[in-house]
C-alpha positions as a Markdown table, in Angstrom:
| # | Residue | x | y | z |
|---|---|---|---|---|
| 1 | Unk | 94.3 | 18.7 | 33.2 |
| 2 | Unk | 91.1 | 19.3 | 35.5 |
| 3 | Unk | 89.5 | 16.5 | 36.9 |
| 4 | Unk | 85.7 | 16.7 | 35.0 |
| 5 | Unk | 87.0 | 18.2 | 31.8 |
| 6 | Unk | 89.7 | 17.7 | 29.2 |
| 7 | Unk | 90.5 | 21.4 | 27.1 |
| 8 | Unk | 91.3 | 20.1 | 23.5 |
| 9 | Unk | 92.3 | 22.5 | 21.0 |
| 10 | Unk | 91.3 | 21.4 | 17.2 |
| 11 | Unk | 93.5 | 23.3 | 14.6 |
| 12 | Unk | 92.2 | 22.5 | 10.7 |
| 13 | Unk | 91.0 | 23.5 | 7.5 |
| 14 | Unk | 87.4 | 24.6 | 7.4 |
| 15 | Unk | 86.5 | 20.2 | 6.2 |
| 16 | Unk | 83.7 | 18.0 | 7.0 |
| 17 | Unk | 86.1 | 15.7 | 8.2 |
| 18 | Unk | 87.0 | 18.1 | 10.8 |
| 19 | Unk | 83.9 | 19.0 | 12.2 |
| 20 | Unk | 82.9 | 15.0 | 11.9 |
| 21 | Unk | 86.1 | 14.1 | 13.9 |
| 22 | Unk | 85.1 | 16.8 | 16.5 |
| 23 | Unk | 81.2 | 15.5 | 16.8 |
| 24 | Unk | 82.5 | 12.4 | 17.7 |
| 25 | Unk | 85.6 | 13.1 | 20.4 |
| 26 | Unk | 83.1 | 15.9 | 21.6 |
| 27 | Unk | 81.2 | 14.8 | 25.2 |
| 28 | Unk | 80.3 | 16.4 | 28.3 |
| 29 | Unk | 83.9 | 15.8 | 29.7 |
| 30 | Unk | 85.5 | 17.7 | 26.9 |
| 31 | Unk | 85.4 | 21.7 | 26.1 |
| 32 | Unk | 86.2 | 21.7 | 22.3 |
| 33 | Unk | 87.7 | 25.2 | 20.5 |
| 34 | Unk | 88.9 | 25.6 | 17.0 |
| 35 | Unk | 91.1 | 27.2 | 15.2 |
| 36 | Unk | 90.3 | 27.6 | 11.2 |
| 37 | Unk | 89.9 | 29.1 | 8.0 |
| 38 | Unk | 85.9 | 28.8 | 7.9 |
| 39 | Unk | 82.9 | 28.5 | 9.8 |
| 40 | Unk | 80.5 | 26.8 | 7.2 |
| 41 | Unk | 80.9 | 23.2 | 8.1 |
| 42 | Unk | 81.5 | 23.4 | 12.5 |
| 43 | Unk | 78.9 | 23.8 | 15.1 |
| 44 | Unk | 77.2 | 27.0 | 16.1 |
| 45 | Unk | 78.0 | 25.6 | 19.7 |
| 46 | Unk | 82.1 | 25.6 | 18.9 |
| 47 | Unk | 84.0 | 28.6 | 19.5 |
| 48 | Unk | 86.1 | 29.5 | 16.6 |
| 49 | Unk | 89.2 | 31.5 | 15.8 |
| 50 | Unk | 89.8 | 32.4 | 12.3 |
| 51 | Unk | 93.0 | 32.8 | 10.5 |
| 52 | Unk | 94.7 | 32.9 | 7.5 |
| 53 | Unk | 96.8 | 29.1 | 6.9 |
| 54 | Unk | 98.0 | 30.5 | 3.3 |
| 55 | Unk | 101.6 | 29.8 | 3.2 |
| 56 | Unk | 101.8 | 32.7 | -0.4 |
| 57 | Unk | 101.1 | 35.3 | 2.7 |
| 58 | Unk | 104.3 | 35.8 | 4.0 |
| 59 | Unk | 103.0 | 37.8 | 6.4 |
| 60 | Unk | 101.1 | 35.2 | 7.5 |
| 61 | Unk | 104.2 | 34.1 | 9.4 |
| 62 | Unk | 103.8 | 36.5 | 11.9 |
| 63 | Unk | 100.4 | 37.1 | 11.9 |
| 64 | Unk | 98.6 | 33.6 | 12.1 |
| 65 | Unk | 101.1 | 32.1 | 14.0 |
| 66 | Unk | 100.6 | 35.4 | 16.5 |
| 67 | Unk | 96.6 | 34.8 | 16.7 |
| 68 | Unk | 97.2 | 31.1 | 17.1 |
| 69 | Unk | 99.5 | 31.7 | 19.8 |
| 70 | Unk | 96.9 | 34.0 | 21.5 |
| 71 | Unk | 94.7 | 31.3 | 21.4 |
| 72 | Unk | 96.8 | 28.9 | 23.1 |
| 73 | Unk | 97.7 | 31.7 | 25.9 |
| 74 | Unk | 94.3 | 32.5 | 26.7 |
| 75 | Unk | 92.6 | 28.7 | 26.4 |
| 76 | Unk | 95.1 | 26.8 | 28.0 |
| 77 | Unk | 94.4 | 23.7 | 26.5 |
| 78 | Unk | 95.5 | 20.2 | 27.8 |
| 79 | Unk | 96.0 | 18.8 | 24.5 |
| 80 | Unk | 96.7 | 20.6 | 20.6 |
| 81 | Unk | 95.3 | 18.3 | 17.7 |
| 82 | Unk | 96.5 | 18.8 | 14.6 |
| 83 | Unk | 94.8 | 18.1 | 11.2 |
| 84 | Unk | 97.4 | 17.8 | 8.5 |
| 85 | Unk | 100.7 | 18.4 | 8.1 |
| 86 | Unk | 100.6 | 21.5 | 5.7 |
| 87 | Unk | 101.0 | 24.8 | 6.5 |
| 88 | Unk | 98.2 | 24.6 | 9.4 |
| 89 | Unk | 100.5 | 22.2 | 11.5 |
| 90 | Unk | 103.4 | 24.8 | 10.4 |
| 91 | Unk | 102.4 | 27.9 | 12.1 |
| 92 | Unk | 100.1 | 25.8 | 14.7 |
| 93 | Unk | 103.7 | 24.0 | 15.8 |
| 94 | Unk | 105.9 | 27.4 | 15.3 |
| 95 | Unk | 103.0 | 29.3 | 18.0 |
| 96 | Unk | 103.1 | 26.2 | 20.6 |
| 97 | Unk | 107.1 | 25.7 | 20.2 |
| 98 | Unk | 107.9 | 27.5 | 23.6 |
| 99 | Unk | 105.4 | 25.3 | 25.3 |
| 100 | Unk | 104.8 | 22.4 | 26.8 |
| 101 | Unk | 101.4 | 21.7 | 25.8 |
| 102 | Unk | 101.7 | 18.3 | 24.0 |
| 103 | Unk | 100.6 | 18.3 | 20.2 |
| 104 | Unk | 98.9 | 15.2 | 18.3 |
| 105 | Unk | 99.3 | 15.7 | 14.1 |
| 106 | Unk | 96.7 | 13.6 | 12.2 |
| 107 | Unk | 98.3 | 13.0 | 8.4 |
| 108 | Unk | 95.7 | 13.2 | 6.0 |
| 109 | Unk | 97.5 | 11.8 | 2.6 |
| 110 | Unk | 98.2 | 14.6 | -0.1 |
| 111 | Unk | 100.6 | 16.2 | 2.9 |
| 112 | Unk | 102.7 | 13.0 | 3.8 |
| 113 | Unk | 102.5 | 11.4 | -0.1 |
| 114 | Unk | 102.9 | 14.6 | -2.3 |
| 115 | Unk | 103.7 | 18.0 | -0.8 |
| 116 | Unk | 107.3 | 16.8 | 0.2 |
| 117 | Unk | 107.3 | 16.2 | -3.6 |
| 118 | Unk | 106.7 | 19.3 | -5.2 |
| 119 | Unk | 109.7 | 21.6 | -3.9 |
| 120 | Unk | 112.1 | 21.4 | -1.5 |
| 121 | Unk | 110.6 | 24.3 | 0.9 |
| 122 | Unk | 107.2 | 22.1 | 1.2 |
| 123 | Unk | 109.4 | 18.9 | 1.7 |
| 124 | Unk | 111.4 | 21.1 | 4.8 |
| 125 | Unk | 108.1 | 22.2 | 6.2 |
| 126 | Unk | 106.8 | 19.0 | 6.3 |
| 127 | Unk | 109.9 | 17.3 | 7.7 |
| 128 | Unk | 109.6 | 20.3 | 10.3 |
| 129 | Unk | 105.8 | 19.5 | 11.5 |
| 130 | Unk | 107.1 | 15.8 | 12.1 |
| 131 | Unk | 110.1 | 16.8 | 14.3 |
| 132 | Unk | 108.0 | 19.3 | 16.1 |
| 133 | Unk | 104.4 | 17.7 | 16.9 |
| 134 | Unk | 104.5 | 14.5 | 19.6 |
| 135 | Unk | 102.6 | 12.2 | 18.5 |
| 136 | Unk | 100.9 | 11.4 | 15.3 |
| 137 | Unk | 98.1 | 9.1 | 13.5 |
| 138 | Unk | 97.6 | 8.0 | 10.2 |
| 139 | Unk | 94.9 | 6.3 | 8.4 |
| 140 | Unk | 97.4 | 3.8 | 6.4 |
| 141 | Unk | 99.9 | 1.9 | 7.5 |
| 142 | Unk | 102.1 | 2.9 | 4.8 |
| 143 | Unk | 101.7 | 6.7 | 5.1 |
| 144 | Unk | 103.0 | 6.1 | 8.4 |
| 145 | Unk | 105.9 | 4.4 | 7.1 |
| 146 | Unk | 106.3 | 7.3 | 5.1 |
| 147 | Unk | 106.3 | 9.6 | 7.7 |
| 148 | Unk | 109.2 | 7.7 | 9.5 |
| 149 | Unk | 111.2 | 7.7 | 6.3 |
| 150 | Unk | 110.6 | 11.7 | 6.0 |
| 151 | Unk | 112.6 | 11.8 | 9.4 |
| 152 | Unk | 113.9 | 8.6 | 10.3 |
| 153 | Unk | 116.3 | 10.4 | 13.6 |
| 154 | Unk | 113.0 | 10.6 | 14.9 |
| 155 | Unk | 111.0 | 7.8 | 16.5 |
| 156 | Unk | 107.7 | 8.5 | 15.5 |
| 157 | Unk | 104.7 | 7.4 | 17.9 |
| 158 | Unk | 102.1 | 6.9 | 15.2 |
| 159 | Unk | 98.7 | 5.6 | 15.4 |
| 160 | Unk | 96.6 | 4.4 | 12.8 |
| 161 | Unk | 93.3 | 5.8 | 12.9 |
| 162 | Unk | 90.8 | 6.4 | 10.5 |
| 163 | Unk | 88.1 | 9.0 | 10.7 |
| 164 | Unk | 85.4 | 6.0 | 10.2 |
| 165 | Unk | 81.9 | 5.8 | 8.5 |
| 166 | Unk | 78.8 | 6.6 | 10.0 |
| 167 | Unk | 76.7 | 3.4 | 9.8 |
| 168 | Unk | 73.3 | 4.0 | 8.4 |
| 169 | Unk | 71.2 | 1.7 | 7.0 |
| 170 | Unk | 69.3 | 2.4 | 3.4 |
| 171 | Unk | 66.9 | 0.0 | 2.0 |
| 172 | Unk | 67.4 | 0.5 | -1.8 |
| 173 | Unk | 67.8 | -2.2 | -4.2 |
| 174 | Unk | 70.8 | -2.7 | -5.9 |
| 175 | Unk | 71.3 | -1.5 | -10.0 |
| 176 | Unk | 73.3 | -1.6 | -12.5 |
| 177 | Unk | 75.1 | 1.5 | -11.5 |
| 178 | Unk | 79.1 | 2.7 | -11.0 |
| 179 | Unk | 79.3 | 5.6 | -8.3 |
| 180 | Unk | 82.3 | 8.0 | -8.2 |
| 181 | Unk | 82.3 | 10.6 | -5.8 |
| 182 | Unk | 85.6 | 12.1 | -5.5 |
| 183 | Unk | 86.8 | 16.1 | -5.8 |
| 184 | Unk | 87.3 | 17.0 | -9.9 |
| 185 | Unk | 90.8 | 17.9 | -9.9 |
| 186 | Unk | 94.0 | 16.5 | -11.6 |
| 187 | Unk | 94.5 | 14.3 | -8.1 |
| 188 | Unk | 91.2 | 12.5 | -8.5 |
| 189 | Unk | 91.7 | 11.6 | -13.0 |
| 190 | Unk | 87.9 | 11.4 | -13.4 |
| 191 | Unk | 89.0 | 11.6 | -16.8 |
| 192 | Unk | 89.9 | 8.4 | -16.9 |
| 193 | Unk | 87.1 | 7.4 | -14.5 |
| 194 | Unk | 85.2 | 8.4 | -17.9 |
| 195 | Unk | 87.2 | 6.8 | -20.0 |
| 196 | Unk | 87.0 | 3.4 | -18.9 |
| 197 | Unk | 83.4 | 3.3 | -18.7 |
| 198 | Unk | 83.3 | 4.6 | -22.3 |
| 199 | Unk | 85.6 | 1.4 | -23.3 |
| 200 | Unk | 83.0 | -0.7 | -20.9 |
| 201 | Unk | 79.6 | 0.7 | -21.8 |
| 202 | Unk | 81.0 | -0.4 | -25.5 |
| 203 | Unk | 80.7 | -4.5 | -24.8 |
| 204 | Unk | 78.0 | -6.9 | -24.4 |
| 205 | Unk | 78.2 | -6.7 | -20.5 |
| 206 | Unk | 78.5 | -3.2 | -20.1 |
| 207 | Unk | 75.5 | -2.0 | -22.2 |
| 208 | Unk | 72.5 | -1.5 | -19.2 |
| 209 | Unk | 74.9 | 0.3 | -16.7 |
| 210 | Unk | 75.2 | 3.6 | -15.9 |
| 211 | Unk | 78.3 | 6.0 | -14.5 |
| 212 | Unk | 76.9 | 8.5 | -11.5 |
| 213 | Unk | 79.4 | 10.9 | -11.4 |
| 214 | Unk | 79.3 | 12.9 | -8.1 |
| 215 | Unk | 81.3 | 16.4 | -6.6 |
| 216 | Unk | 82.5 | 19.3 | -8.6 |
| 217 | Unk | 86.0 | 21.2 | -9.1 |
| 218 | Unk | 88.0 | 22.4 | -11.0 |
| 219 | Unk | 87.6 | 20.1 | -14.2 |
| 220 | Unk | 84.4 | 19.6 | -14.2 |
| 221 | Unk | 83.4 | 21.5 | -17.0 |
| 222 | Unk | 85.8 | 19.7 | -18.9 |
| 223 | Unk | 84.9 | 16.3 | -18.0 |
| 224 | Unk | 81.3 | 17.0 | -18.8 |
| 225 | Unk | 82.8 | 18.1 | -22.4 |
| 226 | Unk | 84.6 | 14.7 | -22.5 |
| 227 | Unk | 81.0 | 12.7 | -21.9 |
| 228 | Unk | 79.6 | 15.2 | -24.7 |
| 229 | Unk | 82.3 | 14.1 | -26.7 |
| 230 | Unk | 82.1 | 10.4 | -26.2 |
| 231 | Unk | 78.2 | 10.7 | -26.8 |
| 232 | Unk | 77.5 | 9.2 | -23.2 |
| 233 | Unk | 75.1 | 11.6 | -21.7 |
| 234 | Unk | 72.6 | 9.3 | -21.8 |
| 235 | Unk | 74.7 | 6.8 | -19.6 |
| 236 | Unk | 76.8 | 9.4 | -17.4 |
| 237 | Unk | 75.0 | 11.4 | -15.1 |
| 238 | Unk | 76.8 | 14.7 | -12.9 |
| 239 | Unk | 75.0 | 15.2 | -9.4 |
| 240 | Unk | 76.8 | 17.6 | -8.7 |
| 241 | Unk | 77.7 | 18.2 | -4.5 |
| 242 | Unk | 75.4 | 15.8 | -2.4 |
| 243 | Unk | 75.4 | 15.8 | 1.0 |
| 244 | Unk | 75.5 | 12.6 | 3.5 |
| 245 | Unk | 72.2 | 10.8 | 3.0 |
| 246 | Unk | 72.0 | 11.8 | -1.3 |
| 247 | Unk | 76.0 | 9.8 | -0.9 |
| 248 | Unk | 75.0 | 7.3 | 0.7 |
| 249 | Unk | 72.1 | 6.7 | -1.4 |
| 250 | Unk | 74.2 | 6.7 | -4.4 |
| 251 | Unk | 76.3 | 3.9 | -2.5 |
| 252 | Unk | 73.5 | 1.9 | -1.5 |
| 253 | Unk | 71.9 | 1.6 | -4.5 |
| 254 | Unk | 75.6 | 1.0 | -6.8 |
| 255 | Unk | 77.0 | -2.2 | -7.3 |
| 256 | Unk | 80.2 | -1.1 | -8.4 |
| 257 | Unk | 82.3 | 1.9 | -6.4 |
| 258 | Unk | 85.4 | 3.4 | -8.5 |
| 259 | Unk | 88.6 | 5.9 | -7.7 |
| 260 | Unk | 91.3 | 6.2 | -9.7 |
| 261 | Unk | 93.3 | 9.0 | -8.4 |
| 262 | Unk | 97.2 | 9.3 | -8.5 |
| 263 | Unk | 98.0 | 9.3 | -4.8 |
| 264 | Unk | 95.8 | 8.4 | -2.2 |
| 265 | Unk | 95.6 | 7.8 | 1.5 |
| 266 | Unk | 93.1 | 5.6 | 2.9 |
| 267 | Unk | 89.9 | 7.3 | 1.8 |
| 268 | Unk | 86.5 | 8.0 | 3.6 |
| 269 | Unk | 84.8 | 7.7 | 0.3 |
| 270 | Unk | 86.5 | 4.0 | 0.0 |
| 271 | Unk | 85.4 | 2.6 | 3.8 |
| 272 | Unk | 81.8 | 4.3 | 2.8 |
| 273 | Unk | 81.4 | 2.3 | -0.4 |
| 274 | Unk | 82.6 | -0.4 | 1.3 |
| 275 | Unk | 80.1 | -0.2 | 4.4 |
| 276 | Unk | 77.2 | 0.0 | 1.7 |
| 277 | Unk | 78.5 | -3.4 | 0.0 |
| 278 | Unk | 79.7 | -1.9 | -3.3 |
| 279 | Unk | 82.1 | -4.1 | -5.2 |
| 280 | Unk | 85.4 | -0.9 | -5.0 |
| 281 | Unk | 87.4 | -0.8 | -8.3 |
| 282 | Unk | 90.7 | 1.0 | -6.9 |
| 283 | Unk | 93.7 | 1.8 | -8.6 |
| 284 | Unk | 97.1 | 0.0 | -7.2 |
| 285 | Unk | 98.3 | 2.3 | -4.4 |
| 286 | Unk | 99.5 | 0.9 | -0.9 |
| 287 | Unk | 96.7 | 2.4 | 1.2 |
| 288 | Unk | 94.2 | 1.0 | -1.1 |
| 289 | Unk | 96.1 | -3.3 | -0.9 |
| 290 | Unk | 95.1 | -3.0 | 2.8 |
| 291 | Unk | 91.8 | -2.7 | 2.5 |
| 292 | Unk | 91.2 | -4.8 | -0.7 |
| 293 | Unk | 92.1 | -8.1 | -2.3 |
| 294 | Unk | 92.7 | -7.8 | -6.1 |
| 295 | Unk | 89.8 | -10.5 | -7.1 |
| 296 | Unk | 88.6 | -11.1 | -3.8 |
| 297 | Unk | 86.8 | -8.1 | -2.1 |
| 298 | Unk | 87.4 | -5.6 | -4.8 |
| 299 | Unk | 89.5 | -4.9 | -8.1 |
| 300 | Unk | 93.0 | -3.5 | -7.8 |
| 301 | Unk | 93.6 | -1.9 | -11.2 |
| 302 | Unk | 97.7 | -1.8 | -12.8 |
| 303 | Unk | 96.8 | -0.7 | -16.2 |
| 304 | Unk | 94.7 | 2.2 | -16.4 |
| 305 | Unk | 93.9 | 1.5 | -20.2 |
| 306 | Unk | 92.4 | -1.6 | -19.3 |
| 307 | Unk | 89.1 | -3.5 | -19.4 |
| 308 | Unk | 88.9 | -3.4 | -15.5 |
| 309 | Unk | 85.6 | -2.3 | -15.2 |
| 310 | Unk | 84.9 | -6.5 | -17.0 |
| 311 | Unk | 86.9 | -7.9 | -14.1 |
| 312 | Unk | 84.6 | -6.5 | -11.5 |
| 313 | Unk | 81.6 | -7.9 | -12.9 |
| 314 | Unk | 83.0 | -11.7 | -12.4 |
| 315 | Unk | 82.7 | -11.4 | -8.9 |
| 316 | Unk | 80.0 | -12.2 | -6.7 |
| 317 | Unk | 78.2 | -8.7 | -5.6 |
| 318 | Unk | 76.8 | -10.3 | -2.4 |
| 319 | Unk | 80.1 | -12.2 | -1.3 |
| 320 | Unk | 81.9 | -9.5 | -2.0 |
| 321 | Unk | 79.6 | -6.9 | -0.3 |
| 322 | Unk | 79.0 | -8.7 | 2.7 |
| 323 | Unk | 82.3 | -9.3 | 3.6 |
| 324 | Unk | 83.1 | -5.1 | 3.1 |
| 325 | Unk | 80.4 | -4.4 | 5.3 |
| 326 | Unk | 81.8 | -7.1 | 8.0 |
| 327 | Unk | 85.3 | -5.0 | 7.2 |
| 328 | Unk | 83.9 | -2.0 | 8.1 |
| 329 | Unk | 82.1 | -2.6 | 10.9 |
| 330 | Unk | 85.9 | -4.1 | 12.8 |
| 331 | Unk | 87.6 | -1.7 | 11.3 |
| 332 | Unk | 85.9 | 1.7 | 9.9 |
| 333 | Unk | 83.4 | 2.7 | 12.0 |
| 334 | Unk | 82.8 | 6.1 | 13.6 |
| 335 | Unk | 82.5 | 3.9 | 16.6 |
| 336 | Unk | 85.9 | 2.4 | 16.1 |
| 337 | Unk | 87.3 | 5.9 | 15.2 |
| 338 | Unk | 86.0 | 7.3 | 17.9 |
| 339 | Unk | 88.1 | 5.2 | 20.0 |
| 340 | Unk | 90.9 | 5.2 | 18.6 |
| 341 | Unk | 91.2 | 9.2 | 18.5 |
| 342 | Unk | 90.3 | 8.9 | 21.9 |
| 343 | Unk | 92.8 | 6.6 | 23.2 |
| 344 | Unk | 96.0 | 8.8 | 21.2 |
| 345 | Unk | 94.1 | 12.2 | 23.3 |
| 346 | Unk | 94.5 | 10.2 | 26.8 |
| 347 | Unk | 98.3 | 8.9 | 25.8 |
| 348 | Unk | 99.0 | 12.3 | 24.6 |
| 349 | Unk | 97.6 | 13.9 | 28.1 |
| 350 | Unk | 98.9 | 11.5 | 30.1 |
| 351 | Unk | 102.7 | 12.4 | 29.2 |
């Protein structure tokens, strides 16, 4: 490593949360390049190398794991960081596996919690990116876990580290509003997201709010069919794709933040609603219990088909969102992130 600047190489998907986690590792004693799929969400000021992460190539064996290894050959960087252990951190390990340029892999959830279940070439890939990257960070304690389990001859180092929330202040006043804002895919069950407010917007208590339904997919057609069908369009609105300051908005000015999807990491979307004092209605996974107390900070929900929605409207909205936002600002900033990334760079330098 030089003695002004640290050479990082940043290997992802073309993701917010990858040009977010560069913005904030980026400074003058760093020279940042990338290696993606896209251009759309990075800065004009990175330098970026496209390729092809599609594992239904098989071409793409040779080919992207050639340009990546180009890459490395001509950049020479101190330090290969790694985001997710799919098919990027496959060819990005198989073109750095005859050097000694150390390799950091930040888990991202679907890839540790779901991939290894869906055949038994994804769940060898992914056992492969573990044995083959150095060190590692996840954003729950018990991904990590999971991780060790996937390859328990190995001693993982794992760090936990979040990508953090960007604190930002909004004065808006607080209604009568639930906020979902996650992808529309079979992961994410906004179906069901729909489904319990159509059960809650049916009683006494529930007859002033309103669901804001935010991102689009793959179902989303079919989930505005569902609200057609349940008569609710007066009640549910679709916004659609919003970017930062419409989210946060919609954050600041719900009480109530809600994500029921069938695996889960810890979530951005979850430390956001959090930050902006919204009472989160999770269902039960892991990541989610170490972050909220069933009853005290938030609702943990077992039974899908229940009245959970009535169990978040016992608590106290300002107890509860004060002490999120004290949460957040220990533990899930973009201050605290940044740190934390930082300090796994410098270990993974220094050996």
């Amino acid at each position: 490593m030089g003695t002004n600047t640290m050479k990082i190489l940043i290997i992802g998907t073309c993701s917010p949360h990858v040009a977010n986690h560069i913005s904030r590792i980026k400074d003058e004693k760093t020279t940042i390049q990338v290696i993606s799929n896209g251009i759309k969400h990075f800065s004009e000021s990175e330098r970026i190398y496209l390729v092809d992460f599609s594992l239904t190539k098989i071409w793409n064996l040779f080919i992207t794991t050639k340009k990546i290894k180009k890459v490395i050959q001509s950049f020479k960087p101190d330090v290969i960081h790694i985001h997710q252990a799919n098919s990027v951190a496959f060819y990005a390990l198989l073109a750095n596996k005859k050097s000694n340029i150390p390799a950091i892999l930040t888990a991202w959830g679907s890839d540790i919690l779901m991939n290894p279940k869906k055949s038994v070439l994804l769940k060898w890939m992914v056992k492969f990116n573990l044995r083959n990257a150095n060190f590692f960070t996840s954003d729950s304690i018990f991904m990590a876990e999971e991780m060790r389990r996937l390859v328990p001859e190995k001693s993982l180092d794992i760090s936990i580290c979040n990508f953090g929330v960007d604190t930002y202040d909004i004065e808006v006043q607080k209604k009568n509003t639930i906020y979902s804002n996650r992808n529309h895919n079979p992961l994410y069950r906004i179906e069901k997201v729909i489904e319990g407010f159509y059960r809650f917007s049916k009683t006494e208590m529930g007859n002033d709010w309103q669901l804001i339904i935010a991102g689009t997919g793959s179902e989303t057609s079919k989930l505005k069919a569902l609200v057609l069908a349940y008569e609710l369009t007066k009640k549910i609105t679709f916004v659609g794709f919003v970017n930062k300051e419409e989210n946060f908005k919609y954050y600041a000015q719900s009480k109530i933040f809600i994500s029921l999807p069938l695996s889960d990491a810890t979530s951005i979307s979850l430390l956001e609603a959090m930050y902006f004092k919204c009472i989160p209605v999770l269902i039960d996974l892991p990541a989610n219990r170490e972050w909220v107390d069933d009853g005290v900070n938030g609702i943990i929900v077992n039974d899908i088909e229940s009245d959970y929605l009535d169990r978040a409207l016992v608590l106290d909205q300002k107890l509860v969102g004060d002490k999120n936002r004290s949460v957040i600002l220990e533990k899930g900033t973009a201050d605290v992130s940044r740190k934390n990334f930082k300090d796994v760079i410098l270990k993974a330098v220094s050996k």
